[in-house]
VEXSELO-43516 format. One record per residue (C-alpha): x, y, z. Coordinates in steps of 0.001 Angstrom, whole numbers, padded with zeros to 6 digits, always signed. Layout:
<figus>
XYZ ...
</figus>
This chain:
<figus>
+065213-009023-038590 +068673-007058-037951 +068395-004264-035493 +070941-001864-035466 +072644-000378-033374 +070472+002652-031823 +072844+005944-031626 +074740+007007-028310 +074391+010457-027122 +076049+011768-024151 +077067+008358-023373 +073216+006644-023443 +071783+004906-026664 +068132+006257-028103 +067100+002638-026664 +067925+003899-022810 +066471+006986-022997 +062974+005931-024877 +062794+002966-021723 +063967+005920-018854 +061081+008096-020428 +058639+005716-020995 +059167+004483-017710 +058256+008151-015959 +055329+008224-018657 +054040+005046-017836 +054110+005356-014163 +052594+009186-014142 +050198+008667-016759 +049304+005339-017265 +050406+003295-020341 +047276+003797-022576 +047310+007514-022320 +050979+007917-023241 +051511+008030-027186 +054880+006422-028964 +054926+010056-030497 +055153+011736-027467 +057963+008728-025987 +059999+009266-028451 +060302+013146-028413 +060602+013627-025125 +063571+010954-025438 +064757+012785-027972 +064499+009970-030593 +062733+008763-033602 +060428+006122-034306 +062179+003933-035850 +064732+004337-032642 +062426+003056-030722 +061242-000213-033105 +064918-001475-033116 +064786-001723-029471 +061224-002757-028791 +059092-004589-031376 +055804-002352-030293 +054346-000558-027870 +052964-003656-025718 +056762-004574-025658 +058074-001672-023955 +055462-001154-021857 +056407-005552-020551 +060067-004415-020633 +058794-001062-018544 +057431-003787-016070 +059654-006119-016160 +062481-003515-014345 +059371-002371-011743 +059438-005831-011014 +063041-006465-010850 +063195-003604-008381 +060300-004930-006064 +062092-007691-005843 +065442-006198-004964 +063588-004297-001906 +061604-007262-000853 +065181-009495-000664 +066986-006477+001084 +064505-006801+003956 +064623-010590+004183 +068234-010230+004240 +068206-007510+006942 +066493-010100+009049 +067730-014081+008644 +065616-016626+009689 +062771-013641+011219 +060137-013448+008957 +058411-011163+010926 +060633-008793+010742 +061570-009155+007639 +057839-008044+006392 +057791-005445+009051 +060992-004091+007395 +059801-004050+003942 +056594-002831+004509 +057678+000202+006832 +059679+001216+003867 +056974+000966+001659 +054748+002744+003820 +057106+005506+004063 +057606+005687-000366 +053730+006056-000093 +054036+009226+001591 +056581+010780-001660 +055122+013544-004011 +054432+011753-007198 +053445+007934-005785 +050670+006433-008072 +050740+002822-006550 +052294-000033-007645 +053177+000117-011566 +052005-004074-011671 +048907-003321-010329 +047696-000470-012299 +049132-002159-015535 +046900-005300-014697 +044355-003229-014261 +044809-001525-017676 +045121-004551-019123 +041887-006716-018756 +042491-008992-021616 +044304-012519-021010 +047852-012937-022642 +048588-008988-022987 +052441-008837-022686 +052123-006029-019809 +049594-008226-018126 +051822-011130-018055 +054525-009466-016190 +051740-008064-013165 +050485-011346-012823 +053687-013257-012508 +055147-010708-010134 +051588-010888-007985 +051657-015153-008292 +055125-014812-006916 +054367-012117-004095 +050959-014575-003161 +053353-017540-002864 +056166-015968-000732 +053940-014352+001504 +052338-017916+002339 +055630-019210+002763 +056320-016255+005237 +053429-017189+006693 +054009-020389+007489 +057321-019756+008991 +055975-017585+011418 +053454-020215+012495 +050016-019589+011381 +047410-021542+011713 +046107-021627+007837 +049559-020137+006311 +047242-019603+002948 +044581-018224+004565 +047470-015148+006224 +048946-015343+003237 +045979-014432+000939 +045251-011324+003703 +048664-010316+003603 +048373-010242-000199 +044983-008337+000278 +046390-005630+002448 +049218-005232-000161 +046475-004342-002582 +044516-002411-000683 +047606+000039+000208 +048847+000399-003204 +045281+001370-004332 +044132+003327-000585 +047929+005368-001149 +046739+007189-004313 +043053+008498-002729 +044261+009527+000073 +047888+010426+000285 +050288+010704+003035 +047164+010677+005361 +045430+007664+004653 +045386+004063+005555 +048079+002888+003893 +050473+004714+006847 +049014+001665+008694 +049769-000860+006564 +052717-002438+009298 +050366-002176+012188 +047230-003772+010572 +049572-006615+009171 +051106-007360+012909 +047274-007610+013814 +046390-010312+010836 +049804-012085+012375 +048667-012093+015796 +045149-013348+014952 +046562-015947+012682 +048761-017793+015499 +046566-017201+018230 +045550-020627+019645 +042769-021919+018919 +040031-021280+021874 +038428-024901+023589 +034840-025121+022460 +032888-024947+025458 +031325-028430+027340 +027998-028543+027532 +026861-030442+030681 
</figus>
């Protein structure tokens, strides 16, 4: 199939500003509730605008995804870079920013989350891109934790990952006020338990 070129207006194609809109739709509304009529006019395109760039619906909502997870990633590497070799800090860094975008008017979560959460069914495009993000998160967070020394680097890991979870979901019932604001202390704590030495079993005489 040839796709054409979609028109440029004010210097952005109909292609740029469906993705920019459905990206503010997606994220405020959720992706079911949002309508490709509604996408398109407040884009200020056509249908058919919108099939030369993405093949459906699913598509856009995976390419919608795709740059939430391109930009997760860009903040998680701008902490680790912040701090070589101090993985620590690193996730101290990244998740006292996080902590702090919780607090914005507007925050719904994490877009990869809710999407997976949308999406139930197996082999959904949008469901693809939350797991793979999440798979990647689990595995670099276990690698984090073994640099810093734990015990059972999957076992701080996995909790790490859990307290991720837990703020993105925590941040949007109860706000700037909620647990999530803790999210740096509580993960120090899960740190400190993790590489605490073990404690000698008692002799029994």
């Amino acid at each position: 199939m040839n796709l054409k070129p979609n028109r440029t207006i004010g210097g952005t194609t109909a292609g740029d500003r469906i993705r920019e809109t459905a990206k503010r739709l997606f994220y405020r509304e959720g992706i079911r509730a949002v309508g490709v009529e509604e996408i398109v006019q407040r884009a200020g395109a056509t249908k058919p605008s919108l099939y030369r760039s993405f093949p459906s619906k699913d598509e856009l909502a995976a390419a919608y995804l795709r740059d939430w997870d391109r930009a997760f990633w860009q903040r998680f590497e701008a902490a680790v870079a912040a701090h070589p070799d101090d993985p620590r800090a690193q996730l101290h860094l990244f998740l006292s920013r996080l902590s702090r975008r919780m607090r914005l008017p507007g925050y719904r979560g994490c877009a990869l989350t809710n999407a997976a959460i949308e999406y139930p069914e197996a082999g959904h495009p949008a469901r693809r891109v939350a797991v793979s993000n999440k798979r990647k998160l689990r595995r670099r967070l276990t690698q984090m934790a073994a640099a810093m020394g734990a015990r059972q680097p999957r076992l701080l890991g996995d909790g790490l990952a859990l307290l991720f979870e837990g703020a993105f979901a925590s941040s949007q019932l109860f706000r700037g006020d909620g647990p999530a604001r803790a999210i740096g202390r509580v993960a120090d704590q899960l740190i400190d338990a993790a590489r605490a030495p073990r404690r000698a079993a008692r002799r029994r005489d």
